[in-house]
N, C-alpha and C positions, 0 to 999 in steps of 0.2 A: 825422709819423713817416714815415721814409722805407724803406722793405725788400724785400728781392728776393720775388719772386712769380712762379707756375708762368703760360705766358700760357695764355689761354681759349679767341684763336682758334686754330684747327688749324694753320694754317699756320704761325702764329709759333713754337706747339707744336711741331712738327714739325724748325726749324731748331735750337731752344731743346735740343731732345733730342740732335741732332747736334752744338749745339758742348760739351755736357756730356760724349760721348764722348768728343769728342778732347781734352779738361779731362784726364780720367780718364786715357788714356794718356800724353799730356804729363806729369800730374803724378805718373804709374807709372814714367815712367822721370826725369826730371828733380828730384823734389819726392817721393819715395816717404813722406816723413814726413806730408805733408798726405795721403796714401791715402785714410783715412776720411772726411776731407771732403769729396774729391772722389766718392764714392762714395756717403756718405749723404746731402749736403745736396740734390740732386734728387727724393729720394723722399722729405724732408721738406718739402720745398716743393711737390708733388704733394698731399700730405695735409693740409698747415697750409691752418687758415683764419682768419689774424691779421686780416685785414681787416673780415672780417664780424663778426667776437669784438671788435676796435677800435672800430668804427663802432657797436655793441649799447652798449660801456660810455661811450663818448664822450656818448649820446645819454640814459642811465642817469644822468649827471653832469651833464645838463643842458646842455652842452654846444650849440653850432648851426652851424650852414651847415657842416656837414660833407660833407666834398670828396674824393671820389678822383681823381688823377691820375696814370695810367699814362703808364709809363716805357720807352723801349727796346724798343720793339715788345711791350709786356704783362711784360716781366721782371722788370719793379720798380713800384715803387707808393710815394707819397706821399698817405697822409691826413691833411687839417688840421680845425682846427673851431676854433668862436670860441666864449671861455667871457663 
């Protein structure tokens, strides 16, 4: 599974929150129709924790060699596993 994800270290954090702002105004003035998205989906991905809720039921199904690989300096994430 492959999905975007808030990153962990600060730094990336840090850049990650900065180009979310300029998302936000780019798409306030360009895209005002995607608004919400551009505004909710950082504090949904701040909060979501699909990863560790993936990995619980991946390993609940039996599932194995379950893998995180972060993406894009921590902004995204692929988990696999072998059934």
């Amino acid at each position: 599974m492959h999905e975007l994800t808030y990153p962990t270290r600060l730094t990336y954090a840090f850049f990650w929150n900065i180009h979310f702002k300029l998302l936000q105004a780019y798409g306030k003035w360009k895209h005002p129709e995607w608004g919400i998205a551009f505004h909710e989906l950082p504090i949904c991905l701040k909060e979501t924790r699909w990863i560790d809720e993936l990995i619980e039921a991946l390993k609940a199904n039996s599932f194995s060699d379950v893998n995180i690989e972060y993406l894009a300096f921590g902004a995204s994430a692929i988990v696999s596993a072998r059934k």
